[in-house]
C-alpha positions in Angstrom: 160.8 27.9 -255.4 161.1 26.8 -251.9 159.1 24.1 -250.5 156.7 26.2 -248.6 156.1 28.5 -251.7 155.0 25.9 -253.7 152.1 24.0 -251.9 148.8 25.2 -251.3 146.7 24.5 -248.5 144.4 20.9 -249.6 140.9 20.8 -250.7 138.5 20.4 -247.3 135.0 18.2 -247.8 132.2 19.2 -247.3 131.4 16.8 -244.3 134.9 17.1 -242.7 137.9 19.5 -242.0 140.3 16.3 -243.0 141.8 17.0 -246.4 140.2 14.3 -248.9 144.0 13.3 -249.6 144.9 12.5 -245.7 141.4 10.6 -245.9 142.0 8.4 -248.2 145.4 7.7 -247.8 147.4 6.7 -244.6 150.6 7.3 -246.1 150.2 10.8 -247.4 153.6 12.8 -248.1 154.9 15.6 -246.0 153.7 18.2 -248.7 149.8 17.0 -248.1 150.8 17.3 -244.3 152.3 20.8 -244.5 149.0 21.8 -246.0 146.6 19.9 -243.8 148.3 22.3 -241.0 148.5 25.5 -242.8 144.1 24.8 -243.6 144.2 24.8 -239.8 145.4 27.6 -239.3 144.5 29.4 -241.8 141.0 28.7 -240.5 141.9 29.3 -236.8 143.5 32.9 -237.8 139.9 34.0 -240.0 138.0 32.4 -236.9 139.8 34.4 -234.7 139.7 37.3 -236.5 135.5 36.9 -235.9 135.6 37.0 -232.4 135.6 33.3 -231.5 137.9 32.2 -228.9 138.4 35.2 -227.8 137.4 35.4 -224.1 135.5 38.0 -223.5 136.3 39.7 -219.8 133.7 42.1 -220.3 131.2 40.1 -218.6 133.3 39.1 -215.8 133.7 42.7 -214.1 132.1 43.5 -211.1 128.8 45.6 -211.1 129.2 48.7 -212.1 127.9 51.6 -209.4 124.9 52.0 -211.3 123.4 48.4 -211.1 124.1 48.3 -207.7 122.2 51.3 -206.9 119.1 49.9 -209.9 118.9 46.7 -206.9 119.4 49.0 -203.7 115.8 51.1 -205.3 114.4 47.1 -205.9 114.9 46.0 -203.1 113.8 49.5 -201.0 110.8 49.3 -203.2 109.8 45.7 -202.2 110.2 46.1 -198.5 108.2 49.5 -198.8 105.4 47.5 -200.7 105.1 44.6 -198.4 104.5 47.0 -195.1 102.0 48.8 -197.1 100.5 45.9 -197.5 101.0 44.4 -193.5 99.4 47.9 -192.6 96.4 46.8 -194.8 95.9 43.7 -193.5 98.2 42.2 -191.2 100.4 39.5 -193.0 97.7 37.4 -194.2 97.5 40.0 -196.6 100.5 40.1 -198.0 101.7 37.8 -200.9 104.5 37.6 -203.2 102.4 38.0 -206.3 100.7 41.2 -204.8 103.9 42.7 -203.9 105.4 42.1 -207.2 102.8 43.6 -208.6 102.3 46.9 -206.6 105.9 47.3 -206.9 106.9 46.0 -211.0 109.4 44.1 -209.3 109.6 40.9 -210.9 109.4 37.2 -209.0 112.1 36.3 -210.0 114.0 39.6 -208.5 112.1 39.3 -205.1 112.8 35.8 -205.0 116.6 36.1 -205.9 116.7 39.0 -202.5 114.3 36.7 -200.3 114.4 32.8 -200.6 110.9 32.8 -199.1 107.3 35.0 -198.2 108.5 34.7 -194.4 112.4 35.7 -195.2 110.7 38.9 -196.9 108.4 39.9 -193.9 110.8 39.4 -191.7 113.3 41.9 -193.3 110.0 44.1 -193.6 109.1 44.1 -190.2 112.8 45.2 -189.1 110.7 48.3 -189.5 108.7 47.8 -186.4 112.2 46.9 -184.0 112.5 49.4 -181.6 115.5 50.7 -181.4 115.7 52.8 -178.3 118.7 53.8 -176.1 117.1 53.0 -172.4 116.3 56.3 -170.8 119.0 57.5 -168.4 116.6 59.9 -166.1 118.9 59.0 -162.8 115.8 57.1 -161.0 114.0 53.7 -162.1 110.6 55.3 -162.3 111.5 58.0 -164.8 113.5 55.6 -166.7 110.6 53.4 -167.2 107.9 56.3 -167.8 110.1 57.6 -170.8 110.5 54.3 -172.2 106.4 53.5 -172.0 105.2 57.0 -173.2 107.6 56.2 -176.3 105.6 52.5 -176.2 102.1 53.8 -176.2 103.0 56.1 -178.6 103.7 53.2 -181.4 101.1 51.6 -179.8 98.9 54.2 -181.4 100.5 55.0 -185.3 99.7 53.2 -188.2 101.9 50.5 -188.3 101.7 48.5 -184.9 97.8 47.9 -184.2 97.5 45.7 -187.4 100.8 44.0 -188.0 101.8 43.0 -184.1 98.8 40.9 -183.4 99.2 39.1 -186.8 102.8 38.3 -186.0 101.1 36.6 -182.9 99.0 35.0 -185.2 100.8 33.4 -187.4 104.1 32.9 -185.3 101.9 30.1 -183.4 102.1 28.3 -187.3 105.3 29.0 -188.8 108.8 28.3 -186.9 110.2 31.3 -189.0 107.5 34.1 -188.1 107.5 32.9 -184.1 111.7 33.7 -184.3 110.3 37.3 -185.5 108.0 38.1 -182.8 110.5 36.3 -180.4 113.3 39.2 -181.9 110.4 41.9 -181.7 109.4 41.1 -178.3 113.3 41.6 -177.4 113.5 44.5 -178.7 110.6 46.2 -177.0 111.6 45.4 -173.8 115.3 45.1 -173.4 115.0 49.0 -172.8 113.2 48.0 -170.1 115.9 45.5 -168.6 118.8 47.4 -169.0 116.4 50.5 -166.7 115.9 47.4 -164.4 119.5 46.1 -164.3 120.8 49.6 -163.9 118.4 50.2 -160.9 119.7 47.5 -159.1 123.3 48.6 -159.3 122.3 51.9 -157.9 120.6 49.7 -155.1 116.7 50.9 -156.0 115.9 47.5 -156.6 116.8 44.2 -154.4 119.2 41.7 -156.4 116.7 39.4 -156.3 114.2 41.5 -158.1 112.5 39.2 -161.1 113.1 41.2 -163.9 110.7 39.4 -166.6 107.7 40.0 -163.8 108.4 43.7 -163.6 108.1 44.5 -167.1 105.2 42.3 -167.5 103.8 44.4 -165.3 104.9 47.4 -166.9 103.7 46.2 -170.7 101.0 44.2 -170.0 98.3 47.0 -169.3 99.2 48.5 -172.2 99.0 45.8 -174.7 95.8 44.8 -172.9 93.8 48.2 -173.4 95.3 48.6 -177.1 94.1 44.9 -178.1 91.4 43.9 -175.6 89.7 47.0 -174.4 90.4 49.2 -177.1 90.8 51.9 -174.2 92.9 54.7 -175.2 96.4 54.7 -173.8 97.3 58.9 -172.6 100.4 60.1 -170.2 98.0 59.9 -167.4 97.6 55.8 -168.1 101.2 55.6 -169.0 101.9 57.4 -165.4 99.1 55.3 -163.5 100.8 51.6 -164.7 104.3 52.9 -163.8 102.7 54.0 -160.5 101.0 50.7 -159.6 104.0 48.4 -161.3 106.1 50.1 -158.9 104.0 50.5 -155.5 105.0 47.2 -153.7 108.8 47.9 -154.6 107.9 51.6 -152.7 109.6 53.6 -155.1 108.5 56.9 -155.0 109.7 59.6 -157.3 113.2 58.6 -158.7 114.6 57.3 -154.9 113.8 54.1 -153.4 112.4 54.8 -149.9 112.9 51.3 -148.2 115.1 48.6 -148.5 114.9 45.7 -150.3 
């Protein structure tokens, strides 16, 4: 019988994985070694053979295409939920606790997407950007006209008259909603600068032309009989404010008529 034939693995106690013999006594022989090591192992093989230490790659995969569409519906859901609710009632009305409930989202999900309430209505509001090529008509007047009628037609949908002037609001309190009407208030009138810039190179408008002024002067009507007034805003007002914005630069039609 060879010397690994003959020796069983030790006895283990109950309180340790030591065999009692290797406890006990520091000069035990190379048999109670040879067991002490084949316990081991034999242990290591059975836990093994359970599942433990096994490393388990299945949660480190990516995403599969399915959870990633589950958060693109989320997160679509969320923004929808919180302009419904800016439409209702400016942003004052809107709250993470309402729009996790109106949407089932969870808190914790909104709040995973959107480290704060502003961070979330500002991706909301991205809704109200305008987007708009300039209009290319060949003449400063119809370039402007175009790019108003399209104004005064937002002016008058749902989503503008209630959530604009609560922007205004509440931009005058918080750094982060005042960098939101500051991008807004780009986007509605770089149309309107590039029309400007343009007319300039085609020499309808003197190099020295204030920009900023002009389209104050184009805008500002508008805004102020939306907001102010109440007055409705047709073609025909659209047409008059382009008109009188444009009378001391005596533009007429889509030629400049004098030099500036």
């Amino acid at each position: 019988m060879s010397h690994e034939e003959g020796v069983k693995p030790p006895r283990m106690s109950a309180q340790s994985t030591v065999p009692l013999t290797c406890r006990y006594n520091p000069e035990y022989s190379e048999t109670v070694r040879y067991g002490f090591v084949a316990q081991i192992r034999y242990r290591s093989v059975a836990l093994r053979s359970r599942g433990f230490g096994v490393k388990k790659t299945q949660t480190l995969t990516a995403p599969g295409p399915e959870l990633d569409e589950r958060v693109r519906r989320s997160k679509e859901l969320v923004l929808a939920m919180t302009f419904q609710l800016m439409q209702e009632g400016g942003i004052g009305g809107v709250s993470i606790d309402e729009v996790a409930r109106r949407s089932r989202v969870a808190k914790t999900t909104i709040y995973r997407h959107w480290r704060s309430r502003a961070a979330l209505l500002m991706d909301a509001c991205s809704q109200l950007r305008a987007k708009d090529e300039a209009p290319d008509t060949g003449g400063l007047k119809g370039d402007v006209t175009a790019h108003l009628l399209r104004l005064a037609e937002r002016m008058r949908g749902p989503g503008w008259p209630a959530i604009l002037p609560s922007i205004i609001d509440a931009a005058e309190r918080d750094q982060e909603l005042a960098q939101l009407q500051a991008r807004l208030q780009q986007g509605f009138r770089e149309p309107l600068m590039v029309a400007i810039e343009r007319a300039k190179k085609r020499g309808e408008l003197p190099a020295r032309e204030d920009a900023s002024l002009l389209v104050a002067s184009l805008v500002g009507p508008l805004v102020y009989r939306r907001w102010f007034t109440r007055e409705p805003i047709t073609e025909s007002v659209v047409k008059s404010v382009v008109a009188s914005a444009l009378a001391h630069l005596q533009i007429d039609g889509n030629k400049r008529q004098a030099s500036g």
